[in-house]
C-alpha positions as CSV (number, residue, x, y, z in Angstrom):
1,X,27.8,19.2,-32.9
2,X,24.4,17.1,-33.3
3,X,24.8,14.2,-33.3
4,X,23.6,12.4,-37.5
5,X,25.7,9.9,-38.9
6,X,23.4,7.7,-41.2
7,X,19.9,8.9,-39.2
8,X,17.1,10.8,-40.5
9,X,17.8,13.9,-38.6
10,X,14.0,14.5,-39.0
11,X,12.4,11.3,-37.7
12,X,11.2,10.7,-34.2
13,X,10.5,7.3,-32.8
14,X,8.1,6.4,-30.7
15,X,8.6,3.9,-28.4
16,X,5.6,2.9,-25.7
17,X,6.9,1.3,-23.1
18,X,3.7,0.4,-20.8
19,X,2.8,1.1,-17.4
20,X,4.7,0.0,-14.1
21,X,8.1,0.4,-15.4
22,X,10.6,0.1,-12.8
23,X,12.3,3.9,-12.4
24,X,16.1,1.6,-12.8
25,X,14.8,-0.2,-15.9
26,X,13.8,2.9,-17.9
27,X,17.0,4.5,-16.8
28,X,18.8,2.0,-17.7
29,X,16.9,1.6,-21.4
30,X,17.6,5.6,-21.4
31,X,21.7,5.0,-20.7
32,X,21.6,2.6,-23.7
33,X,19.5,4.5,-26.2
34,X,21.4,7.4,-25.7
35,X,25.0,5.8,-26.5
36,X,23.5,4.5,-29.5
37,X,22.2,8.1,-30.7
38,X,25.3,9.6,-29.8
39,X,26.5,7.1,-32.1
40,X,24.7,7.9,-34.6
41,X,22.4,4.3,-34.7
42,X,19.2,5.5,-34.1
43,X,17.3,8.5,-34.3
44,X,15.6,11.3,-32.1
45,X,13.6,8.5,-29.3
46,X,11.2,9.4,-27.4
47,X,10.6,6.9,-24.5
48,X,6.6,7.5,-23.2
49,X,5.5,5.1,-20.3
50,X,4.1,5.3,-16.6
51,X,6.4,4.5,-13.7
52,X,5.9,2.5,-11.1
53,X,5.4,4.5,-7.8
54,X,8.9,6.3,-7.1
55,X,11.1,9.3,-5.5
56,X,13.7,10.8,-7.5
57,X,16.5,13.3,-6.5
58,X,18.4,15.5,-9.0
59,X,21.8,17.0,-8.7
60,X,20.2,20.0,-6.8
61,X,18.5,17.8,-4.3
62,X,18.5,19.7,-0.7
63,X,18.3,16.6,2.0
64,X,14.6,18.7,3.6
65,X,13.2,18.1,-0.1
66,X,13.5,14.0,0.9
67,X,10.6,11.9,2.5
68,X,10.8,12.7,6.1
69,X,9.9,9.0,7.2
70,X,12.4,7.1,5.4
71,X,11.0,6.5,1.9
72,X,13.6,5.2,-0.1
73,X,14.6,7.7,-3.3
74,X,16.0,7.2,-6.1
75,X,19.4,9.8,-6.9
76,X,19.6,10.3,-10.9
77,X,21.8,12.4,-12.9
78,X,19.2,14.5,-14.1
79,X,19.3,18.2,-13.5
80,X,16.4,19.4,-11.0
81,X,15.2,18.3,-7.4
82,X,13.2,15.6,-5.5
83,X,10.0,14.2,-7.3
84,X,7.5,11.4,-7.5
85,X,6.7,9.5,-10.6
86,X,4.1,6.6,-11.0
87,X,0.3,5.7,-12.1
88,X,-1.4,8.1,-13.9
89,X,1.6,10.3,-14.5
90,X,2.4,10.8,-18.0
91,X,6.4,10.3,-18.7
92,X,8.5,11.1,-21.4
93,X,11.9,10.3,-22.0
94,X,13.0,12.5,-25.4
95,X,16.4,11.5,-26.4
96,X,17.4,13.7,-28.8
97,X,20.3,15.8,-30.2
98,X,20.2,18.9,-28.9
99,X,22.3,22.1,-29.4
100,X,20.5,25.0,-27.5
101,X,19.6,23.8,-23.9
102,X,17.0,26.8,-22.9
103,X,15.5,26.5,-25.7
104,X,14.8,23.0,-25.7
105,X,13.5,23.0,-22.4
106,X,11.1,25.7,-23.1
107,X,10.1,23.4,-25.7
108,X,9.6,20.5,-23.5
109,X,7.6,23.5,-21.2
110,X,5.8,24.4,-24.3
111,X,4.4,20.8,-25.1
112,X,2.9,20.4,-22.0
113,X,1.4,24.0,-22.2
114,X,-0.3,22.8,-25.5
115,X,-1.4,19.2,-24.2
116,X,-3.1,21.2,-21.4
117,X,-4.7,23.6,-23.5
118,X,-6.1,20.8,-25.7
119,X,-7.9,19.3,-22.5
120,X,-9.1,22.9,-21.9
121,X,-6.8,23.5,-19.2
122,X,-4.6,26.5,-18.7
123,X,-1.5,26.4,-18.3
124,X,1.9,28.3,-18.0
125,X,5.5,29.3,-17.2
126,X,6.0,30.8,-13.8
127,X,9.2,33.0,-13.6
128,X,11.3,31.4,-11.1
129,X,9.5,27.7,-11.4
130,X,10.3,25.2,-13.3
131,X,7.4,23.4,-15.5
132,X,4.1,24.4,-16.0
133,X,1.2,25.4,-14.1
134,X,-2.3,26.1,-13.1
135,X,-2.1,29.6,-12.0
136,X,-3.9,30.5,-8.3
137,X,-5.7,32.9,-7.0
138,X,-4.4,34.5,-3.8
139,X,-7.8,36.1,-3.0
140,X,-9.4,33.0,-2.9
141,X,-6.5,31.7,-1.0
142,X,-5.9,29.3,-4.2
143,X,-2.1,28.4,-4.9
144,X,-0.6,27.9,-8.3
145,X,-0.6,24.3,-8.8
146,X,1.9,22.2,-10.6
147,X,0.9,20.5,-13.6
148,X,4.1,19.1,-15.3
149,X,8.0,19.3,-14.4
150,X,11.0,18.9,-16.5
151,X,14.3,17.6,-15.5
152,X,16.9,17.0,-18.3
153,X,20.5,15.8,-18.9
154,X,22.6,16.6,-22.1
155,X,25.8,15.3,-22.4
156,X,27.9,14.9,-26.0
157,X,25.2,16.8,-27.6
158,X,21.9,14.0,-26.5
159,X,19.6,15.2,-23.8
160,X,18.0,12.3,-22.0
161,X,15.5,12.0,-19.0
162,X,12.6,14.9,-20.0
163,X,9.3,15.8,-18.5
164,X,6.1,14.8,-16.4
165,X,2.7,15.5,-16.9
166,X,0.0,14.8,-14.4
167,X,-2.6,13.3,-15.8
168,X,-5.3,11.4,-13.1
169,X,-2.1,10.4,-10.2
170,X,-3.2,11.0,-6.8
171,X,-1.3,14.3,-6.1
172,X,-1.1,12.9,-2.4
173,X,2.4,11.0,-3.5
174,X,3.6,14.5,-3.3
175,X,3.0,15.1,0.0
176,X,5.8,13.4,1.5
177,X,8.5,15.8,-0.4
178,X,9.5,19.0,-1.3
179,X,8.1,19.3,-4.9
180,X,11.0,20.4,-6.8
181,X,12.4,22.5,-4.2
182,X,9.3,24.6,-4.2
183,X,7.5,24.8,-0.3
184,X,4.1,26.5,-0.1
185,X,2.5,25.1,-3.8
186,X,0.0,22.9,-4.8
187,X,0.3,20.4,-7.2
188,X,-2.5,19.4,-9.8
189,X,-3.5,16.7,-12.7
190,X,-5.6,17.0,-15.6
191,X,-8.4,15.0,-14.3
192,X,-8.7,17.9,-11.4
193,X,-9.1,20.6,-13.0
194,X,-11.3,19.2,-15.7
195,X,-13.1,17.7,-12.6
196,X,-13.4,14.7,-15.5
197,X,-10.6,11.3,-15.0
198,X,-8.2,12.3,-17.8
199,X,-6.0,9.0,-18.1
200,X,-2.5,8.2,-19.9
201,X,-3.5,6.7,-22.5
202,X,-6.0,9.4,-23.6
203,X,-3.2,11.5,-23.6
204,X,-0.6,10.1,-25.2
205,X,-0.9,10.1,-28.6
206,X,-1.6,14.2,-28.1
207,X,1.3,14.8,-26.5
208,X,3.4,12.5,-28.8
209,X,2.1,14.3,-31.5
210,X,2.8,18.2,-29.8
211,X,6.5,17.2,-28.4
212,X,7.1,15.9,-32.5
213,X,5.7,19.7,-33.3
214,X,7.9,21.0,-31.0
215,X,11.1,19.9,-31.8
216,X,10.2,20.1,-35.8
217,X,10.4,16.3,-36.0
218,X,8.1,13.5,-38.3
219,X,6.7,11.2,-35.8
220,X,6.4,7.3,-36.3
221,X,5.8,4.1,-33.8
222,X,8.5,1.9,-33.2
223,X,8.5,-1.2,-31.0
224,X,10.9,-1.9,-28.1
225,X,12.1,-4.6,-29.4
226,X,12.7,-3.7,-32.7
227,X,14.8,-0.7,-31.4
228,X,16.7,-3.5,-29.1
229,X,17.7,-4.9,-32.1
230,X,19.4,-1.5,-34.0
């Protein structure tokens, strides 16, 4: 059952929370706004920011996927393995009602494939991967290369925590891990591929404009503190 009440079932807010965030506080924000669209307070949220540098580990999370010198991670109850978010990563946090999960994660999938393609960069699904990629080129001894990862929860009919796109992050953070469970990959940005810096904030409003496409919703801004206050 999706989740209405008194909302405009086709509004999306965006909220901009900034760069550094602390991975607890934006979990924490997520936790709160989701309560309040389960009940029915606000609407569809979409929750765009960079993190602060930090490890997460999903609910699949094998203990070889973890830093091998200690690094401290972060264990979520998101769907999906161990992965890094921080500057220069693009983060989104859609939480929104929800009734078919495959197809909203191919939607999520799908945004990113579109954001890429309007940077001029190609992108897909790989069967058997999660995200989108950069496809290789085993001849040239060129591995597909990550782009962007999704990791979800849904629970009473709201999804929360959502996807990553790599924008001009220094894919070194990801040497320390186990991408997503996936050994023997490469992981990419924006600015790589382009070989031109592609930051955040150049993509932001694109891909708050595709996800709003995707899920069929009319975007418009909203403050953090005047969601705070609903």
């Amino acid at each position: 059952m999706r989740p209405t009440h008194g909302v405009d079932p086709h509004a999306l807010a965006i909220v901009r929370l900034g760069v550094d965030v602390p991975y607890e506080q934006a979990w924490s924000l997520q936790h709160w706004v989701h309560g309040k669209r389960v009940a029915g307070e606000v609407p569809d949220t979409l929750l765009v920011l960079e993190h602060a540098p930090v490890y997460t580990a999903g609910k699949r999370a094998a203990p070889h996927e973890r830093p091998s010198d200690g690094t401290p991670v972060v264990d979520v109850d998101r769907g999906g393995r161990v992965t890094w978010h921080g500057p220069g990563q693009l983060v989104g946090y859609p939480i929104v009602a929800v009734s078919d999960v495959t197809d909203y994660v191919c939607r999520l999938e799908e945004t990113m494939i579109q954001v890429c393609a309007d940077f001029g960069v190609t992108a897909r699904r790989v069967r058997g991967r999660a995200g989108v990629w950069a496809v290789g080129d085993a001849g040239l001894g060129l591995p597909d290369r990550q782009l962007g990862t999704v990791g979800i929860r849904v629970v009473r009919g709201v999804a929360m925590h959502g996807f990553a796109l790599n924008c001009a992050n220094d894919p070194r953070w990801f040497n320390r891990i186990v991408p997503c469970g996936l050994p023997d990959v490469g992981v990419s940005t924006l600015s790589a591929e382009t070989g031109r810096r592609i930051v955040v904030e150049e993509v932001l409003p694109i891909a708050e404009k595709r996800l709003a496409e995707a899920l069929g919703r009319e975007p418009f801004d909203l403050h953090e503190e005047d969601l705070l206050r609903r």
